[in-house]
ZAVEX-334796 format. One record per residue (C-alpha): residue in one letter; residue number from 1; x, z, y. Coordinates in nm, 2 decimals, padded with zeros to 4 digits, always signed. Example, Ala and Ser with C-alpha at 12.3 -4.5 7.8 and 13.67 -1.06 7.14 Angstrom:
! residues 2
rest nr X Z Y
A 1 +01.23 +00.78 -00.45
S 2 +01.37 +00.71 -00.11
This chain:
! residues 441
rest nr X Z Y
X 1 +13.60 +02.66 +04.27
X 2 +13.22 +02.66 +04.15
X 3 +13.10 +02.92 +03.90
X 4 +13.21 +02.87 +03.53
X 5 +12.85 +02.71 +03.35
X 6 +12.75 +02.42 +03.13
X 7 +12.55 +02.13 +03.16
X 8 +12.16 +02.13 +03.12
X 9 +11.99 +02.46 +03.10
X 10 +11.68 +02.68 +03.30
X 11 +11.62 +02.86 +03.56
X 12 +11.28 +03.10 +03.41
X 13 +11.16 +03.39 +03.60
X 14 +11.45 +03.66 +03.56
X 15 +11.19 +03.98 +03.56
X 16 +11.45 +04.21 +03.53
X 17 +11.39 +04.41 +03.85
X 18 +11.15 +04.60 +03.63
X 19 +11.39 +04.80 +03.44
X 20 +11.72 +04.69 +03.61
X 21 +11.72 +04.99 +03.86
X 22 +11.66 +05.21 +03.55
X 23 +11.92 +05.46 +03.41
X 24 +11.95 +05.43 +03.01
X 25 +11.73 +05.78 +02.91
X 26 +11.77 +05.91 +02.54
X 27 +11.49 +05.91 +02.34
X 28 +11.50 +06.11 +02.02
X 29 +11.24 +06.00 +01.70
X 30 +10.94 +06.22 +01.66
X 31 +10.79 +06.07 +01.37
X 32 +10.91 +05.89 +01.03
X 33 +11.21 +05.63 +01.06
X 34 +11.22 +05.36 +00.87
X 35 +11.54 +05.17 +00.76
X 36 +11.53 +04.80 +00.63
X 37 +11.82 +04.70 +00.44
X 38 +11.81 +04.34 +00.60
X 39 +11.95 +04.40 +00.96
X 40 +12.18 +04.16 +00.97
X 41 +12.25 +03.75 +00.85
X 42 +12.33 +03.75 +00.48
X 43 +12.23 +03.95 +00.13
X 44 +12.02 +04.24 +00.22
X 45 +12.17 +04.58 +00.14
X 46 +12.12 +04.76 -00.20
X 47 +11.97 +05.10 -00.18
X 48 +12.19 +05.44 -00.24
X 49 +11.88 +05.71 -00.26
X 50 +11.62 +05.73 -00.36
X 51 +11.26 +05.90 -00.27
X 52 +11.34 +06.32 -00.25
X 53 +11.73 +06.28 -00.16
X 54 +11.84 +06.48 +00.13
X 55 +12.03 +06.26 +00.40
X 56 +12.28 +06.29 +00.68
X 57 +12.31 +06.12 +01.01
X 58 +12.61 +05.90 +00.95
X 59 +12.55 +05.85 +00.59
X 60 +12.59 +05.56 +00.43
X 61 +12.20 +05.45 +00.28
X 62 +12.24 +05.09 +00.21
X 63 +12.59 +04.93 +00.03
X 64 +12.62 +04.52 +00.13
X 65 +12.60 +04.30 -00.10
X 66 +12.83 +04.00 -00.08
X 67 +13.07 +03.82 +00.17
X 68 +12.83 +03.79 +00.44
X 69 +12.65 +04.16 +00.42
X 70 +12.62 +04.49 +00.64
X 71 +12.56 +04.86 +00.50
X 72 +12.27 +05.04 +00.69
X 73 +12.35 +05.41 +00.83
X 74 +12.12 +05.67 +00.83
X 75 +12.06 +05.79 +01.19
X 76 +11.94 +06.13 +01.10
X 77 +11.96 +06.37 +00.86
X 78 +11.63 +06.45 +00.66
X 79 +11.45 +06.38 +00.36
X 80 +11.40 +06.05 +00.21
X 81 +11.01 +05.98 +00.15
X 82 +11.04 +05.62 +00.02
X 83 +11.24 +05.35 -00.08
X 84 +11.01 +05.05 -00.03
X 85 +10.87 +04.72 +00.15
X 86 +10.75 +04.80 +00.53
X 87 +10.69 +04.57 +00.80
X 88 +10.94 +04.44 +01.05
X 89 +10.91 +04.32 +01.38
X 90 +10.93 +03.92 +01.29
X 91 +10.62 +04.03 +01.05
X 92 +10.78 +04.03 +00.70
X 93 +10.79 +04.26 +00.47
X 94 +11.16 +04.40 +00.39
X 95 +11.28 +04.64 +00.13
X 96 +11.33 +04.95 +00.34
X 97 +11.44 +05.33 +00.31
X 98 +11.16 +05.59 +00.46
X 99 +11.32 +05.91 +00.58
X 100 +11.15 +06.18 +00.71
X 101 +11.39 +06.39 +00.99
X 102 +11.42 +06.74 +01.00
X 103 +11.49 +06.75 +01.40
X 104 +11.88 +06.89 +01.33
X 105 +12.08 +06.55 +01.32
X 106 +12.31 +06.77 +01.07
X 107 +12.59 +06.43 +01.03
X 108 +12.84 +06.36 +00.76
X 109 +13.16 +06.52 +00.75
X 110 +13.41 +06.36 +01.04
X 111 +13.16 +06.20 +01.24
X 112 +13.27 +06.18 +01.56
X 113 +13.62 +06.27 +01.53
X 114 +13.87 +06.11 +01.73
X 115 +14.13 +05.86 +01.61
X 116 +14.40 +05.63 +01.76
X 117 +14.33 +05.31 +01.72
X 118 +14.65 +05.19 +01.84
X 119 +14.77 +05.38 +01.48
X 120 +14.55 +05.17 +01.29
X 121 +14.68 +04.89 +01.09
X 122 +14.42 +04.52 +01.12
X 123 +14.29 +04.62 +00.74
X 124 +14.17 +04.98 +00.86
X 125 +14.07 +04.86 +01.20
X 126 +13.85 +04.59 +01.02
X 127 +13.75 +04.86 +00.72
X 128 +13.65 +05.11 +01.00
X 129 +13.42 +04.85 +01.17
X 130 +13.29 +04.71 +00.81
X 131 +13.18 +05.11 +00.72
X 132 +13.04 +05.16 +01.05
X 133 +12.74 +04.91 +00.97
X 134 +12.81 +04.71 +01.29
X 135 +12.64 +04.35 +01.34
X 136 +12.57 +04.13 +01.63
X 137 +12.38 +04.27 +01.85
X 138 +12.30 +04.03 +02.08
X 139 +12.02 +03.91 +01.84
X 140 +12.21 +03.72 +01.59
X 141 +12.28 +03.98 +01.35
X 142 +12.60 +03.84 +01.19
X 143 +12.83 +04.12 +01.03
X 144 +13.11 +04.19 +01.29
X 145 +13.37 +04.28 +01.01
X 146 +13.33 +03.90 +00.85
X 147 +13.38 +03.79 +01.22
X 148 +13.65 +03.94 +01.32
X 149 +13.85 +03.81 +00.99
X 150 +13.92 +03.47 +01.04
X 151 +14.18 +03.29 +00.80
X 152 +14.44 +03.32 +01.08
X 153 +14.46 +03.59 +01.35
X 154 +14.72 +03.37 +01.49
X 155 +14.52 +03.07 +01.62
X 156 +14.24 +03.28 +01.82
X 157 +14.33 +03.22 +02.13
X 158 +14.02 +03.42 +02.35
X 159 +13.80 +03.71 +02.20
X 160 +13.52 +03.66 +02.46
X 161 +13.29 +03.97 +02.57
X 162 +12.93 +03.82 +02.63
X 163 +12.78 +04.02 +02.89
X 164 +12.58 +03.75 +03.07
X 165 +12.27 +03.86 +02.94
X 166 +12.05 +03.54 +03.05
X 167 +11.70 +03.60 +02.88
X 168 +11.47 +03.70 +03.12
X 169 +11.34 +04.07 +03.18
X 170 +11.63 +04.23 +02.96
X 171 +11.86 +04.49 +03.14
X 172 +12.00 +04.69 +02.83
X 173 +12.37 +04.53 +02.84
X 174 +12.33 +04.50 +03.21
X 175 +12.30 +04.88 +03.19
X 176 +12.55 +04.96 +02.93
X 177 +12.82 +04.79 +03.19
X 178 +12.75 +04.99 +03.45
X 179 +12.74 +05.36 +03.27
X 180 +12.96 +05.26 +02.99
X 181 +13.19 +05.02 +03.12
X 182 +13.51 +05.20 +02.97
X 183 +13.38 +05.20 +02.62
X 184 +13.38 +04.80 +02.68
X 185 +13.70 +04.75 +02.75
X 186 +13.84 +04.99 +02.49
X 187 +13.65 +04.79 +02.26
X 188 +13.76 +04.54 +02.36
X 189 +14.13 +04.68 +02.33
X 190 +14.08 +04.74 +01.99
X 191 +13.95 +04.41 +01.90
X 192 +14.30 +04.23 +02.07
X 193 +14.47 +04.47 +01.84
X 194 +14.36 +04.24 +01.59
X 195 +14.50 +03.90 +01.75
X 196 +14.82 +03.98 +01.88
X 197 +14.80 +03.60 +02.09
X 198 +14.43 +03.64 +02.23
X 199 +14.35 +03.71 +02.57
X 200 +14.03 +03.90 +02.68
X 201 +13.76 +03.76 +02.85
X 202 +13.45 +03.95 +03.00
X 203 +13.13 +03.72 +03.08
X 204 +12.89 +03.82 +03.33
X 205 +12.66 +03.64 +03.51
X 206 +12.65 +03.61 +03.89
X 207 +12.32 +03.80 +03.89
X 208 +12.49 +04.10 +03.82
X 209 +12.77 +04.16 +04.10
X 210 +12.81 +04.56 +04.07
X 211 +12.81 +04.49 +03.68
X 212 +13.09 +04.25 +03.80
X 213 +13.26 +04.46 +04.06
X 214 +13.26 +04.79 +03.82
X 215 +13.45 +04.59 +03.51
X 216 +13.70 +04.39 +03.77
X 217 +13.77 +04.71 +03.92
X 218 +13.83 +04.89 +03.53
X 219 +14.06 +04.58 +03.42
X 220 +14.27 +04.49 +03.71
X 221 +14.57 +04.64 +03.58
X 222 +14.51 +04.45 +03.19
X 223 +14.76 +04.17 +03.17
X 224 +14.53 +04.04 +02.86
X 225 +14.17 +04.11 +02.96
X 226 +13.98 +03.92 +03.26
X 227 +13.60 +03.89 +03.39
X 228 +13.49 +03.54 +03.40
X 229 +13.14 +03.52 +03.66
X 230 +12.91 +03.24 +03.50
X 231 +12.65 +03.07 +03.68
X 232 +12.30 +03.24 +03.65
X 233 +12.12 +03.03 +03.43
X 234 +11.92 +03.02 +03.10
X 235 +12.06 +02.96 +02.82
X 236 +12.41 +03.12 +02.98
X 237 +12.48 +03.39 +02.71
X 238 +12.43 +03.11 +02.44
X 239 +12.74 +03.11 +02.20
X 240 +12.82 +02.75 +02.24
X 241 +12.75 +02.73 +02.62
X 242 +12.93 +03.09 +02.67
X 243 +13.25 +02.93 +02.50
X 244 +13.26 +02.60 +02.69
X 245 +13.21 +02.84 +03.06
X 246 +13.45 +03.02 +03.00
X 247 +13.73 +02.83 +02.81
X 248 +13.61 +02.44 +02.82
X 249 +13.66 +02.45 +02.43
X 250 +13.31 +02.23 +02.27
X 251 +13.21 +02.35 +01.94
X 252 +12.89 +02.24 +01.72
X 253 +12.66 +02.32 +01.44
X 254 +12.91 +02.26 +01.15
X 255 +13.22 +02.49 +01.36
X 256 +13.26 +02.81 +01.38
X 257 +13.42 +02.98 +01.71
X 258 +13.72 +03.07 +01.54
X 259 +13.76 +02.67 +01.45
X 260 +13.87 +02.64 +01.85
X 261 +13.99 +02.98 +01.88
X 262 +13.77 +03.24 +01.99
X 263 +13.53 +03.50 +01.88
X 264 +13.25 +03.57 +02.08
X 265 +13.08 +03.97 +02.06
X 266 +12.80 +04.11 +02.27
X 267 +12.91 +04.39 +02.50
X 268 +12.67 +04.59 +02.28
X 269 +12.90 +04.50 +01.96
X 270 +13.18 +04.56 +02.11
X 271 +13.04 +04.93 +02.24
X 272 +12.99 +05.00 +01.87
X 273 +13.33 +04.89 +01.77
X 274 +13.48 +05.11 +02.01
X 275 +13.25 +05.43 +01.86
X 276 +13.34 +05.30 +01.49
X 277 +13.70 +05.34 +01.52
X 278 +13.76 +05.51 +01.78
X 279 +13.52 +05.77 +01.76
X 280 +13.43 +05.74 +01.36
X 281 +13.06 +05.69 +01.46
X 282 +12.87 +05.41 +01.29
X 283 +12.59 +05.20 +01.43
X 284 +12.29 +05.43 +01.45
X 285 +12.18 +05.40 +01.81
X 286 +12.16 +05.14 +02.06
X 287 +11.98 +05.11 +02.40
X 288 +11.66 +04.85 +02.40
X 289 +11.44 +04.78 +02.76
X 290 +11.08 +04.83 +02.75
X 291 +10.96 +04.60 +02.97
X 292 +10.70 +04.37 +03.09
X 293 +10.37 +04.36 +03.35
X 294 +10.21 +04.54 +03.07
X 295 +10.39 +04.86 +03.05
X 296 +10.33 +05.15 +03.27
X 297 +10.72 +05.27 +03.33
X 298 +10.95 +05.02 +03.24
X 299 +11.26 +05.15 +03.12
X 300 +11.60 +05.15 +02.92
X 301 +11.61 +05.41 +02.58
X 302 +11.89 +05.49 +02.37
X 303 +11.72 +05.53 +02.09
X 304 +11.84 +05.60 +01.71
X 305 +11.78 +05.28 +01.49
X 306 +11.49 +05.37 +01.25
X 307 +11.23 +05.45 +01.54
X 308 +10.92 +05.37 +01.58
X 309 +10.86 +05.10 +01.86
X 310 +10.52 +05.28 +01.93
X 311 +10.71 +05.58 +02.04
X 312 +10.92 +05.34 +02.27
X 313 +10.64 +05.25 +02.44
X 314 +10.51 +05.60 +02.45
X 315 +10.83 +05.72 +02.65
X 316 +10.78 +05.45 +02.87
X 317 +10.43 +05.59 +02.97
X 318 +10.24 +05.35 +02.77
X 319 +10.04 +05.06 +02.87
X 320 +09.86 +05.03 +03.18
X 321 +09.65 +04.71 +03.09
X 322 +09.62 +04.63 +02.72
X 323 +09.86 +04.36 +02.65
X 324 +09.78 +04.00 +02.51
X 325 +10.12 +03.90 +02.41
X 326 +10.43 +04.16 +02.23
X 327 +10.75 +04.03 +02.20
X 328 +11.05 +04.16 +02.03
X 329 +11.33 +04.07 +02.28
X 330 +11.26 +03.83 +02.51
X 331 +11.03 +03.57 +02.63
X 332 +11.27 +03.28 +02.58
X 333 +11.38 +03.39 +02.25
X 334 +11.24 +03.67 +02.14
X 335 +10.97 +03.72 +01.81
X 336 +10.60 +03.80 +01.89
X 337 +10.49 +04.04 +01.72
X 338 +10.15 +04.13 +01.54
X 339 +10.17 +04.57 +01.63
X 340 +10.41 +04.82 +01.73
X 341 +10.38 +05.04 +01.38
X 342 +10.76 +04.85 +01.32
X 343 +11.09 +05.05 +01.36
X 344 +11.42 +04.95 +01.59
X 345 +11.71 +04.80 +01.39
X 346 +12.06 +04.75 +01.51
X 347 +11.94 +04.37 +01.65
X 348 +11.67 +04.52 +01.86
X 349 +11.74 +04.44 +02.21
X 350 +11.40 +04.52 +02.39
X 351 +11.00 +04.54 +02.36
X 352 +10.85 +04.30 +02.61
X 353 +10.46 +04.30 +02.64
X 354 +10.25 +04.08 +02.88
X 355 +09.92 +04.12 +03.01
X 356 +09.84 +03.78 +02.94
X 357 +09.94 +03.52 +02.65
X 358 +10.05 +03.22 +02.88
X 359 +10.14 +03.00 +02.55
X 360 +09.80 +03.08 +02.36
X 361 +09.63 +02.97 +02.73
X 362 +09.79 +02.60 +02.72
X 363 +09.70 +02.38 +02.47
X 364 +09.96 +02.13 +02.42
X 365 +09.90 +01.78 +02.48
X 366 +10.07 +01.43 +02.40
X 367 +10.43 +01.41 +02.50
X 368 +10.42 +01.21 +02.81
X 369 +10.78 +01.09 +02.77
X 370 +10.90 +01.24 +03.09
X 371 +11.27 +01.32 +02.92
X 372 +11.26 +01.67 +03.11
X 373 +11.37 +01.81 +02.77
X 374 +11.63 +01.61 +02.71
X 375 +11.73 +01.71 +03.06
X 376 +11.78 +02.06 +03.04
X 377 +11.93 +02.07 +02.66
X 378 +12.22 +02.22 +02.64
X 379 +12.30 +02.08 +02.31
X 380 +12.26 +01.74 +02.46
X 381 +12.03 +01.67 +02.17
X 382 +11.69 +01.46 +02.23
X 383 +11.39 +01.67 +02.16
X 384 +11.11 +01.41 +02.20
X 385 +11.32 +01.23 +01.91
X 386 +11.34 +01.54 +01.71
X 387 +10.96 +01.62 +01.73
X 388 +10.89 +01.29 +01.64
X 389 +11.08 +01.36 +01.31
X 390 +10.95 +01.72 +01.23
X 391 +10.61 +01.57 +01.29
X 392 +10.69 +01.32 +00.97
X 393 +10.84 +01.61 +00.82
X 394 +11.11 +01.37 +00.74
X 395 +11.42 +01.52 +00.69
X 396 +11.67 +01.26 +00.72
X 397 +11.54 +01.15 +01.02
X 398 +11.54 +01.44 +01.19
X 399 +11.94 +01.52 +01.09
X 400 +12.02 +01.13 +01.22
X 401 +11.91 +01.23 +01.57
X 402 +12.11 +01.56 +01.52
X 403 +11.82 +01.83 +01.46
X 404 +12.07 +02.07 +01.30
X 405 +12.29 +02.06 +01.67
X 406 +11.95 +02.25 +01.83
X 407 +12.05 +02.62 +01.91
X 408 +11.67 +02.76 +01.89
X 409 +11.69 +02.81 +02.30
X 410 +11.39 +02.70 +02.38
X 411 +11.48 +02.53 +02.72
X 412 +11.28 +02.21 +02.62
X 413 +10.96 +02.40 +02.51
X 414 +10.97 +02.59 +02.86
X 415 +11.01 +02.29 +03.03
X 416 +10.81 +02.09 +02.86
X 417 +10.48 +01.95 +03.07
X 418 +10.25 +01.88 +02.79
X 419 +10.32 +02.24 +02.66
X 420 +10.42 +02.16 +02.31
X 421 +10.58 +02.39 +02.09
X 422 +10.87 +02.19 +01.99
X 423 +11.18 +02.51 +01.97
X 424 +10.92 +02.63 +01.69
X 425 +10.91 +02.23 +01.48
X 426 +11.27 +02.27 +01.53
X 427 +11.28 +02.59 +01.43
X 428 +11.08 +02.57 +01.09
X 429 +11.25 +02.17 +01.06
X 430 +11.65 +02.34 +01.06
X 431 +11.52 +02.57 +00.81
X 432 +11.43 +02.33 +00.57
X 433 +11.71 +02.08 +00.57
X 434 +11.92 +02.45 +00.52
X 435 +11.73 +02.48 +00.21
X 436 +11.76 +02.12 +00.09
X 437 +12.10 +02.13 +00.17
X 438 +12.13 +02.44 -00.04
X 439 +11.93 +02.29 -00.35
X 440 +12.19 +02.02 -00.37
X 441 +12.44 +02.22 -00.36
């Protein structure tokens, strides 16, 4: 039987020998740390201090506001010096709470005290993780609590742990499975608690066999949790394409997992979930790869959300050539970014910084009608179609040849020939049908 994958997909340089090899070192904040209360998809946060407060590590900084909201956790205790708009790593400016640390970490009352989780009825369970701040933290950002609510705990069938990890030159969950593997699966435990019909499932690419070997090994003896080994290939650790591998279940842009009954959470996620309610520590912390031909000393950090990337890149011994290109994340689907003066937030994943900008180096040229794109999509969409549309800029078009199905992967813009940037058209196209949509609604 072949490896569980999906149709279409890349195979891009991995890159990830830099940092695999690399034990996860802490780094503690020497400067400032800044907080934006927009982590996460939905309404930003609403400040609770203000500029002068004295604050804990653990506290509670920023309340959610709404449904689909996170609260924001101060990851050490100091002195709040501001409560206003600084820059984040996509380059916009978001409402944000400046806190000067005192070096003690002094946290709230009952952080870190232990707690069984088997005791815990779903509504504390969920309460525990919705206090803790915790989001996805594979990138997307959505608020775990919300997620792990669906209208009937009954019908989820699979609660699937994506450790695949398939962007290139990121090793930070590929880490966390090897010197954390137990917190996974008591994560994981905690989050079955919830779905008394689900089975586990633990996905890890075949590029990663001890990461494979070392969770196999920790779960042989759970009737309800398994590891799945996926095919190593780009975009693997996609939501949609992770759900097909491992349970043949097809879902699309208007369906949530739940709708075919599973919910999907980064190892990362599910780490924090297991600190949150087993452990009664919130999201403040969270390991991101420094990485890329640029840096000096590629490495993993554990580092406390609020810190400066600069200082990231710092531990790592800085840069040994002056980089053209910084990306937060990855090179597939990471953000570039215009400096490093930006602090880490729960969805930062990694700092990658290349000597040379390959994109600004090719010029794009006219589509040559090769149909490579529509090759290696695994939404099965037709990007040549699609750009012809978001070239109009006409909206109706660009829904008929199913423009909102495109999960931003950027497979067709890597292997496109004529080098045009058609994951970013899509990319700006799905965000204004969104707001149409919206509008008429």
């Amino acid at each position: 039987m072949g490896l569980a994958t999906f149709k279409g997909g890349v195979h891009p340089y991995e890159g990830k020998e830099l940092s695999m090899s690399k034990p996860v070192q802490t780094l503690e904040p020497k400067g400032e740390l800044v907080y934006p209360l927009s982590q996460h998809i939905g309404a930003p946060a609403k400040p609770l201090v203000k500029k002068g407060d004295q604050v804990l590590a653990g506290q509670k900084i920023g309340e959610s506001q709404g449904f689909v909201s996170a609260d924001v956790i101060c990851s050490v205790s100091g002195t709040v010096k501001a409560v206003e708009p600084r820059m984040t790593a996509g380059g916009a400016m978001a409402m944000s709470v400046v806190v000067e640390s005192d070096g003690q970490y002094t946290a709230v009352q009952g952080f870190g005290t232990a707690r069984d989780y088997k005791s815990l009825s779903k509504e504390e369970i969920r309460n525990a993780v919705k206090e803790a701040g915790i989001v996805g933290m594979g990138g997307a950002g959505f608020p775990t609590h919300v997620k792990l609510a669906p209208k009937d705990d009954s019908k989820i069938d699979y609660v699937i742990v994506n450790g695949a990890e398939c962007e290139p030159y990121l090793t930070s969950d590929y880490r966390m499975m090897l010197e954390m593997p137990e917190k996974i699966v008591e994560g994981l435990k905690v989050i079955l608690q919830l779905f008394e019909n689900a089975k586990g499932i633990i996905g890890i690419e075949a590029n990663k066999p001890e990461a494979i070997k070392v969770l196999t090994d920790l779960v042989k003896n759970e009737p309800r949790i398994s590891v799945c080994t996926l095919k190593t290939k780009y975009p693997q650790g996609g939501e949609r394409t992770l759900i097909y591998a491992a349970t043949g279940r097809k879902i699309n842009s208007s369906m949530l997992p739940a709708d075919v009954g599973c919910i999907v959470d980064n190892v990362g996620t599910v780490v924090a979930v297991a600190d949150a309610v087993c452990r009664n520590i919130p999201l403040i912390q969270r390991i991101v790869t420094i990485t890329g031909d640029a840096v000096a000393d590629p490495k993993n950090f554990l580092v406390r959300t609020g810190t400066c990337f600069q200082e990231l890149v710092d531990g790592a011994g800085g840069f040994k050539e002056e980089p053209e290109k910084l990306i937060s994340g990855g090179p597939m689907m990471g953000t570039a970014m215009f400096g490093l003066n930006v602090p880490v937030t729960k969805v930062t994943s990694a700092l990658t910084c290349f000597t040379r900008d390959t994109v600004a180096a090719n010029a794009p040229t006219a589509c040559i009608r090769c149909g490579r794109c529509a090759d290696v999509c695994p939404s099965h969409v037709i990007p040549q179609l699609m750009m012809e549309a978001a070239e109009r800029s006409d909206i109706d078009l660009f829904v008929k040849y199913d423009g909102m199905e495109c999960c931003e992967c950027g497979c067709c813009t890597y292997i496109c020939p004529a080098k045009r940037p058609l994951t970013q058209a899509f990319r700006e196209m799905r965000k204004v049908v969104a707001a149409s949509r919206k509008k008429k609604a």
